[in-house]
Backbone as XML, in Angstrom:
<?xml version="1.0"?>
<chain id="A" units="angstrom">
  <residue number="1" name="UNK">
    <atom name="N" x="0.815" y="-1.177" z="0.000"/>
    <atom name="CA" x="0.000" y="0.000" z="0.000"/>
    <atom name="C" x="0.866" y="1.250" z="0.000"/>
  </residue>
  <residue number="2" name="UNK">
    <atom name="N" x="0.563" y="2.237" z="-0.528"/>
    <atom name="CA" x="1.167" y="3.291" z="-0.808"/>
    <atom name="C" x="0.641" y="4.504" z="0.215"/>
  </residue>
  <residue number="3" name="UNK">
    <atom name="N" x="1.398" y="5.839" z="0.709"/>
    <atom name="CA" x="1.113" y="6.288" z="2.146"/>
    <atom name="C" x="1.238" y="7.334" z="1.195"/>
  </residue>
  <residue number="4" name="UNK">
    <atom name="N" x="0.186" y="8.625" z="1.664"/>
    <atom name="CA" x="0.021" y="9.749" z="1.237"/>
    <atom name="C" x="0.873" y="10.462" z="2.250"/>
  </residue>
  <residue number="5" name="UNK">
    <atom name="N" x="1.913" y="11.177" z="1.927"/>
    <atom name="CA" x="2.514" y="12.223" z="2.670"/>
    <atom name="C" x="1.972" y="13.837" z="2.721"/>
  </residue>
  <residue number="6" name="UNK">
    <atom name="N" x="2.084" y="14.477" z="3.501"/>
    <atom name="CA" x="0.782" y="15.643" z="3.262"/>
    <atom name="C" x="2.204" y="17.148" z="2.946"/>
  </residue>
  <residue number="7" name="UNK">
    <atom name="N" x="2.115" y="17.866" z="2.161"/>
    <atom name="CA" x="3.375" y="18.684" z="1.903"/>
    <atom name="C" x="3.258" y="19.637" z="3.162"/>
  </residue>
  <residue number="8" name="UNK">
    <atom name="N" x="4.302" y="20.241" z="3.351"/>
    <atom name="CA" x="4.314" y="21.338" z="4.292"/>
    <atom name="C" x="2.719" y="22.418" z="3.674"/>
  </residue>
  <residue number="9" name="UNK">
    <atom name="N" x="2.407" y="22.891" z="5.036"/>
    <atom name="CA" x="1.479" y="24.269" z="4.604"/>
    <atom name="C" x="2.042" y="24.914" z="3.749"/>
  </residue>
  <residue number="10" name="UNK">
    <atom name="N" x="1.072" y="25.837" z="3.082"/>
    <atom name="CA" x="1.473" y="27.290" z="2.522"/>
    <atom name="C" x="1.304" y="28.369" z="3.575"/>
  </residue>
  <residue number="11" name="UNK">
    <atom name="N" x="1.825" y="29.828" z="2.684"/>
    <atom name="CA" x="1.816" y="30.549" z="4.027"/>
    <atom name="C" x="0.260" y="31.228" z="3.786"/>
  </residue>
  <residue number="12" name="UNK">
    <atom name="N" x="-1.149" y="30.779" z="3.177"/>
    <atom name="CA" x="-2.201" y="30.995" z="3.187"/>
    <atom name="C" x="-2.997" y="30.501" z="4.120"/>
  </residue>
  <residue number="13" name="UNK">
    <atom name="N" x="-1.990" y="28.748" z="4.286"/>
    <atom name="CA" x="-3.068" y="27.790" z="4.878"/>
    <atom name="C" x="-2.503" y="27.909" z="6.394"/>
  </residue>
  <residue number="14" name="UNK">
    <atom name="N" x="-1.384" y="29.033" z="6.641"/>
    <atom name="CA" x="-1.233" y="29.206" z="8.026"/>
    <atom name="C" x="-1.755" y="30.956" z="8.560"/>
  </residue>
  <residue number="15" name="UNK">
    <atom name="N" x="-2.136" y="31.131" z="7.805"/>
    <atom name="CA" x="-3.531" y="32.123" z="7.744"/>
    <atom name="C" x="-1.969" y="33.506" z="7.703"/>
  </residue>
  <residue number="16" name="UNK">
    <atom name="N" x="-1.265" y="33.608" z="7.072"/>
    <atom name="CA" x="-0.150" y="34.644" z="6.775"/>
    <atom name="C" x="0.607" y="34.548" z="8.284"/>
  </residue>
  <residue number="17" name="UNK">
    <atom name="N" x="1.282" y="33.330" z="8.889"/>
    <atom name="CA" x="1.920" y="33.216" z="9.708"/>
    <atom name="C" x="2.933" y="33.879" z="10.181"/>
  </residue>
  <residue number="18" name="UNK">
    <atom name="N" x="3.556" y="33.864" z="8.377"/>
    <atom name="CA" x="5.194" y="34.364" z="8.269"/>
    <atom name="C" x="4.980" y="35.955" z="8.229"/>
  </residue>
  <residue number="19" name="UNK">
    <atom name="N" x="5.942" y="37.001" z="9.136"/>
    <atom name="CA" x="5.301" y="37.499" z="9.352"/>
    <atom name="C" x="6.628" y="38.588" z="8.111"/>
  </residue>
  <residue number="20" name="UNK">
    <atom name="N" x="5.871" y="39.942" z="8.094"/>
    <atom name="CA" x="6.692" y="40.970" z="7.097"/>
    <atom name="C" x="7.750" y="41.147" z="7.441"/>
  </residue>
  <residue number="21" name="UNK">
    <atom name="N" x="7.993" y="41.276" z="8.519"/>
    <atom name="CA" x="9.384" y="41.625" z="8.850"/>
    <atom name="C" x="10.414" y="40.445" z="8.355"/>
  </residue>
  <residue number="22" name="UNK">
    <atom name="N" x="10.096" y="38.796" z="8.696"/>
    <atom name="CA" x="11.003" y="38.158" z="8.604"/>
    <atom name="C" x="10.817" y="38.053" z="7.008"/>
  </residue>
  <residue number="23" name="UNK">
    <atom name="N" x="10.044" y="38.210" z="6.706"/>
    <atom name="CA" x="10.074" y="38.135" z="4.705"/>
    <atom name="C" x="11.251" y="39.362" z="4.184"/>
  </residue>
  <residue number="24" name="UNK">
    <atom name="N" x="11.424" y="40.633" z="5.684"/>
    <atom name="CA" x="12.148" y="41.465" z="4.809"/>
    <atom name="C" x="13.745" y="41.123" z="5.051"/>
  </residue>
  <residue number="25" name="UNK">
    <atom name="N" x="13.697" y="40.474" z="5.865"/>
    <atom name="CA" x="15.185" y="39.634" z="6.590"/>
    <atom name="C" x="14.983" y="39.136" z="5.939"/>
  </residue>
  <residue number="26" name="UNK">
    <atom name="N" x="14.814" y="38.000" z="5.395"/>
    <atom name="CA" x="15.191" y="37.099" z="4.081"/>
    <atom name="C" x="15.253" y="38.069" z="2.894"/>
  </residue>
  <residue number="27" name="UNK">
    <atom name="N" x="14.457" y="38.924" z="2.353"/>
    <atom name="CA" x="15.019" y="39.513" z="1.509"/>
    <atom name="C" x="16.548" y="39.995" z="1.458"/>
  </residue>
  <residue number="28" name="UNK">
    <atom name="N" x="16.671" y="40.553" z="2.272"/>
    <atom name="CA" x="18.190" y="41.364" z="2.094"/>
    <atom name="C" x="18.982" y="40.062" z="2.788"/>
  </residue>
  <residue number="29" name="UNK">
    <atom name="N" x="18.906" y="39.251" z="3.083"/>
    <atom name="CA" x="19.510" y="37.976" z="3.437"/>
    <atom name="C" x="20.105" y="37.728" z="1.703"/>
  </residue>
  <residue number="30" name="UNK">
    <atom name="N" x="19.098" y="37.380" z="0.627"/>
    <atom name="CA" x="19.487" y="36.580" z="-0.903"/>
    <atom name="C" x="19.764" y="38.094" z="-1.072"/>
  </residue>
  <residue number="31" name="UNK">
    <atom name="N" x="19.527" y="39.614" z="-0.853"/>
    <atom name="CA" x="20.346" y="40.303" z="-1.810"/>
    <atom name="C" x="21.792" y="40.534" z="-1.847"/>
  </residue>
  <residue number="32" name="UNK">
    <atom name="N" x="22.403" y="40.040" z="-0.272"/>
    <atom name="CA" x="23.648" y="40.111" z="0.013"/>
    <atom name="C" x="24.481" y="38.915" z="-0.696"/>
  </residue>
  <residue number="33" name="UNK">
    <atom name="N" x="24.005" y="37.880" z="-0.678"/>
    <atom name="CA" x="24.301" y="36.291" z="-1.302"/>
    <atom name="C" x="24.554" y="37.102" z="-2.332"/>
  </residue>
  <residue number="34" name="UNK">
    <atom name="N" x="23.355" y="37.137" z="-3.176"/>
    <atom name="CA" x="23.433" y="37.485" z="-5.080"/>
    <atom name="C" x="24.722" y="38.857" z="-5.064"/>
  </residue>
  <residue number="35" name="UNK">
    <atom name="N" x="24.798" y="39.652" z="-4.084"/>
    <atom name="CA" x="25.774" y="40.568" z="-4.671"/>
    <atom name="C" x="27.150" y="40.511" z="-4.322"/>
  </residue>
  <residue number="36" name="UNK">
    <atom name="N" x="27.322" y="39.405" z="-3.672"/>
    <atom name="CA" x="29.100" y="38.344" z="-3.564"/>
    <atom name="C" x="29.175" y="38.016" z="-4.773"/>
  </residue>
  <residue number="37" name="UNK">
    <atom name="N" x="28.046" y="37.818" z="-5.413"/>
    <atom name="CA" x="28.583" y="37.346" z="-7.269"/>
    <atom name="C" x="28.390" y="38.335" z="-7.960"/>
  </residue>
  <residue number="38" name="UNK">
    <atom name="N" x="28.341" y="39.203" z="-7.427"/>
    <atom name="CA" x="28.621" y="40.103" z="-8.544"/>
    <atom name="C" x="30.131" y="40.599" z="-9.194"/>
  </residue>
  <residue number="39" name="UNK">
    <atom name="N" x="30.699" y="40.519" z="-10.414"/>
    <atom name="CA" x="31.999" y="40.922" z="-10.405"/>
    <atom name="C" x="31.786" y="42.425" z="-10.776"/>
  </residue>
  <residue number="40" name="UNK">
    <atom name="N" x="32.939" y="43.348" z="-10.012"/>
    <atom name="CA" x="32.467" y="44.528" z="-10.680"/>
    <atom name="C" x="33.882" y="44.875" z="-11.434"/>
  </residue>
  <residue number="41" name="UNK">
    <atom name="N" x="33.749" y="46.118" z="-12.026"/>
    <atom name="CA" x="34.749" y="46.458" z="-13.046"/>
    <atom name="C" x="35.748" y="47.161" z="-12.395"/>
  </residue>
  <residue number="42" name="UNK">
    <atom name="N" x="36.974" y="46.946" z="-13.328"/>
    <atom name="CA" x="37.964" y="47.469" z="-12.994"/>
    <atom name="C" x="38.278" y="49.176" z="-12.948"/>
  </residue>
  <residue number="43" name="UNK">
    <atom name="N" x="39.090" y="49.813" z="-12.508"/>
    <atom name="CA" x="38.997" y="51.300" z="-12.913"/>
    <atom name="C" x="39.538" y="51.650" z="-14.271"/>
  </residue>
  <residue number="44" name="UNK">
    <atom name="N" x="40.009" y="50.850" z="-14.755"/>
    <atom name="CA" x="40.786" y="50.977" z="-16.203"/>
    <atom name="C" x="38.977" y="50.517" z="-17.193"/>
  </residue>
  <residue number="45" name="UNK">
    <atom name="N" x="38.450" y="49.823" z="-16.611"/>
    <atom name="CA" x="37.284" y="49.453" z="-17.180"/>
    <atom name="C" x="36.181" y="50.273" z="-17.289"/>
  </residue>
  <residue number="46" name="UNK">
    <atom name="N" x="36.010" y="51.052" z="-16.093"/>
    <atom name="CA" x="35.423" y="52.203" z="-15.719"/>
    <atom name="C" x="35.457" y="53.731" z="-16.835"/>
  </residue>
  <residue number="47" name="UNK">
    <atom name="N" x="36.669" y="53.534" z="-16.891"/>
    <atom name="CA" x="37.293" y="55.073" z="-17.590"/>
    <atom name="C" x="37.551" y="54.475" z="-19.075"/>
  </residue>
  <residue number="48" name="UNK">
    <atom name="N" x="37.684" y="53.701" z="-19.340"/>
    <atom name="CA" x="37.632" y="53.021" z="-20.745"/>
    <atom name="C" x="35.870" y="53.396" z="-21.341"/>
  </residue>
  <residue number="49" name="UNK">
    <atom name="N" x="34.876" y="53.161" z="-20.650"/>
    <atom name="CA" x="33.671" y="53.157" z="-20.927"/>
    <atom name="C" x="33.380" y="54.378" z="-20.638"/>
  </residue>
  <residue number="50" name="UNK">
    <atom name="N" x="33.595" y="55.203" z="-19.717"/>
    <atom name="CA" x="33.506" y="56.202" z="-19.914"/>
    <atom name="C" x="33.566" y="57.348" z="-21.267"/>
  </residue>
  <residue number="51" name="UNK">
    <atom name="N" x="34.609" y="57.099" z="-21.292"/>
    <atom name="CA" x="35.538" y="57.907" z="-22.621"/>
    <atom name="C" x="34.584" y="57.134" z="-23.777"/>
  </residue>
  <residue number="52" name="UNK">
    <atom name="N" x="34.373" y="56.063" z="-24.085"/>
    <atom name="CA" x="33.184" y="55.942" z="-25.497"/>
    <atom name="C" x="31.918" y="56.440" z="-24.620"/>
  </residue>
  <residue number="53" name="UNK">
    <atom name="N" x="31.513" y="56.461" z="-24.157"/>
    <atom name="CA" x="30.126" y="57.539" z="-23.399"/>
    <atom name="C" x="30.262" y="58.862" z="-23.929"/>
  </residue>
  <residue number="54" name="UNK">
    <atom name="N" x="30.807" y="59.188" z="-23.593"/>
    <atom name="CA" x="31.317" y="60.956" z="-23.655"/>
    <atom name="C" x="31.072" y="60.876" z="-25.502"/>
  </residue>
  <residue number="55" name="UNK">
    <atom name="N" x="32.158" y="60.267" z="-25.946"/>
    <atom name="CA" x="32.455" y="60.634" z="-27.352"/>
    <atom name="C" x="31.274" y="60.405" z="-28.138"/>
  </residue>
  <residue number="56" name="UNK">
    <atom name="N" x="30.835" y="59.256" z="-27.740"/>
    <atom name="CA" x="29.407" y="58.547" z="-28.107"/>
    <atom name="C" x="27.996" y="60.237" z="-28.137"/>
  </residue>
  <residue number="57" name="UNK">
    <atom name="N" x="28.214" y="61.024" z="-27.185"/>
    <atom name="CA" x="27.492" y="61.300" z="-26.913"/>
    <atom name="C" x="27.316" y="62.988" z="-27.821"/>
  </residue>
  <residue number="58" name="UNK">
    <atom name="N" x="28.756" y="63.250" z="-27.861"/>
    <atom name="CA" x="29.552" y="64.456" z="-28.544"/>
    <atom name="C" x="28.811" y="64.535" z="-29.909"/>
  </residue>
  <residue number="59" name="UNK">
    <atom name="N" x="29.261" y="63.118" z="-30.506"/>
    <atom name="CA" x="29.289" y="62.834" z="-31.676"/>
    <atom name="C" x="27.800" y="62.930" z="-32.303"/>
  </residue>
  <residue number="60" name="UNK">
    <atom name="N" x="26.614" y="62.290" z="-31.524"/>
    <atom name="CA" x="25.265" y="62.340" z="-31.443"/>
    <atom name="C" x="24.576" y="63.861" z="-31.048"/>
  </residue>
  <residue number="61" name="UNK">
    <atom name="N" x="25.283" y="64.444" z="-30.612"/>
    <atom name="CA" x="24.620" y="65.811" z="-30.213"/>
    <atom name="C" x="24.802" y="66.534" z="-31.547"/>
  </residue>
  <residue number="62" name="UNK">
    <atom name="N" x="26.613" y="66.787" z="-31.756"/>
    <atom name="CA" x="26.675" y="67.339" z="-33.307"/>
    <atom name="C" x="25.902" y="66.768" z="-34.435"/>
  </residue>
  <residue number="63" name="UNK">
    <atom name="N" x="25.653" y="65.315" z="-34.750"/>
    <atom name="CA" x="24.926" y="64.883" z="-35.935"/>
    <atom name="C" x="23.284" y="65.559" z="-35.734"/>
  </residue>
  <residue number="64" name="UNK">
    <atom name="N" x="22.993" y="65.393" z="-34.854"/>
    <atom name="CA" x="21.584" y="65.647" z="-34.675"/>
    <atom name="C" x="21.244" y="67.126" z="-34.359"/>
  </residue>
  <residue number="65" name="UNK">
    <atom name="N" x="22.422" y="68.000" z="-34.083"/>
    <atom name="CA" x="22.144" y="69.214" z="-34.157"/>
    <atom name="C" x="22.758" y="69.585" z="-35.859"/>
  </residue>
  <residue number="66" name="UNK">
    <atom name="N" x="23.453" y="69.216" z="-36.508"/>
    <atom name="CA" x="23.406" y="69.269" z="-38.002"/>
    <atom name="C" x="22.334" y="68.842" z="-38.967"/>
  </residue>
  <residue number="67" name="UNK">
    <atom name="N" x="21.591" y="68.255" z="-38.283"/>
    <atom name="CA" x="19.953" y="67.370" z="-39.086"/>
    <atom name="C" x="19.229" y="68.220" z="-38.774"/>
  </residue>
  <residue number="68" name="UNK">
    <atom name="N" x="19.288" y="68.692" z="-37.647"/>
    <atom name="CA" x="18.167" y="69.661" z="-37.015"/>
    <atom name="C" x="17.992" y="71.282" z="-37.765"/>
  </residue>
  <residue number="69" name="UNK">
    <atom name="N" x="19.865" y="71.730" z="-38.072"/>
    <atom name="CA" x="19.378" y="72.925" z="-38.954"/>
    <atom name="C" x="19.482" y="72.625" z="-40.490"/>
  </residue>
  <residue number="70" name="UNK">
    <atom name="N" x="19.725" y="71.325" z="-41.066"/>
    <atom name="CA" x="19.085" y="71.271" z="-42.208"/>
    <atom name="C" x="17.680" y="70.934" z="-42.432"/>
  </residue>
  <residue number="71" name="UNK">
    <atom name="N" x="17.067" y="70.250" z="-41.846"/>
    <atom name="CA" x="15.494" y="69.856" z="-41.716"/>
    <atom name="C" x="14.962" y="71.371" z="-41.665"/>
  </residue>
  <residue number="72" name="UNK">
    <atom name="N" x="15.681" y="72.541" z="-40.678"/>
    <atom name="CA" x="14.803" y="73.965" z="-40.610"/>
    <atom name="C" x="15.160" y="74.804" z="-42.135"/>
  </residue>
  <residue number="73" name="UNK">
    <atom name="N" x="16.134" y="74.356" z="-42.265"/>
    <atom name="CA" x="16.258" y="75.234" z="-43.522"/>
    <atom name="C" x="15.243" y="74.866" z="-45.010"/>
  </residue>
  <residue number="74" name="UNK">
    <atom name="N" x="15.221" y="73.163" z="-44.998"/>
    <atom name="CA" x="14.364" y="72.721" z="-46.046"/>
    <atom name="C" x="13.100" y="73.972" z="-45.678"/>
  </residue>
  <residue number="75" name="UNK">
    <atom name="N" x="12.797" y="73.690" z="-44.293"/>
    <atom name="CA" x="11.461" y="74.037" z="-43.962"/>
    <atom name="C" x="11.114" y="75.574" z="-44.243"/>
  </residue>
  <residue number="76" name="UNK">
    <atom name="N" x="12.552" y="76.335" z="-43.975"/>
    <atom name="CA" x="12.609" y="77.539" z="-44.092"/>
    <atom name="C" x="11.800" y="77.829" z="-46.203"/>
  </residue>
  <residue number="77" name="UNK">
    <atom name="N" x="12.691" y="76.889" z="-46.338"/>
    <atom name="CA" x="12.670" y="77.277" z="-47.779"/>
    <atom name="C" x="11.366" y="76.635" z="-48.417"/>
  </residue>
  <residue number="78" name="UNK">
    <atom name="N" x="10.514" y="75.864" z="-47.902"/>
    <atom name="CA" x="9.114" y="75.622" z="-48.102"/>
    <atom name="C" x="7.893" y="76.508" z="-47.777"/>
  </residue>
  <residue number="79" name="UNK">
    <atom name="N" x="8.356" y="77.349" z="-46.481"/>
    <atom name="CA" x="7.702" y="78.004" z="-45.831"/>
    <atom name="C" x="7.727" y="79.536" z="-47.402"/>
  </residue>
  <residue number="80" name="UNK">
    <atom name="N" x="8.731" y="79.595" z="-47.064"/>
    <atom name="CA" x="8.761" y="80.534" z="-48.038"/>
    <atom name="C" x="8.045" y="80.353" z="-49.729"/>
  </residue>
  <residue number="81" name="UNK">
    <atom name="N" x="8.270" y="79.166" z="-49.991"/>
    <atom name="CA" x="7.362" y="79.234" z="-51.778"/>
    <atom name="C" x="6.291" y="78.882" z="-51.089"/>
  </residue>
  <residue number="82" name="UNK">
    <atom name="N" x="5.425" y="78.534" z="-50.060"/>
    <atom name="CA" x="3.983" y="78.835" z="-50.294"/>
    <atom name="C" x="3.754" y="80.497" z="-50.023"/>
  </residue>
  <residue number="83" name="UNK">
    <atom name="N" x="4.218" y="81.156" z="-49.514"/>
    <atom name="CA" x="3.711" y="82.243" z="-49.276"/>
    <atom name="C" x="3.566" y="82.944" z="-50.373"/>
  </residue>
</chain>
């Protein structure tokens, strides 16, 4: 014959036993775990990414401020033959 084992409760069927606080202790319990694995970057890694940020960003401001006064000028010059 085969024996039904009954699983542990949920925390519904212990009418919310577990209480907030210890849910928030276990939280920061696994966020400390998960952030031992975190590898972080080097300072050469740091300032490496940096420097394409910046340039990245230089470079995108000038293109898009060069689109921006040719798009006004088309416009300029449309504006003008309907009138």
């Amino acid at each position: 014959m085969s024996q039904i084992t009954e699983a542990a409760p949920t925390q519904r069927e212990l009418g919310g036993a577990v209480s907030k606080i210890a849910q928030t202790k276990q939280f920061y319990r696994d966020v400390k775990a998960e952030m031992k694995k975190v590898t972080w970057p080097t300072r050469e890694e740091v300032k490496g990414t940096t420097v394409v940020v910046l340039i990245a960003v230089f470079f995108f401001g000038f293109f898009l401020w060069g689109v921006d006064i040719v798009i006004s000028l088309i416009l300029k010059t449309l504006m003008d033959l309907v009138k």
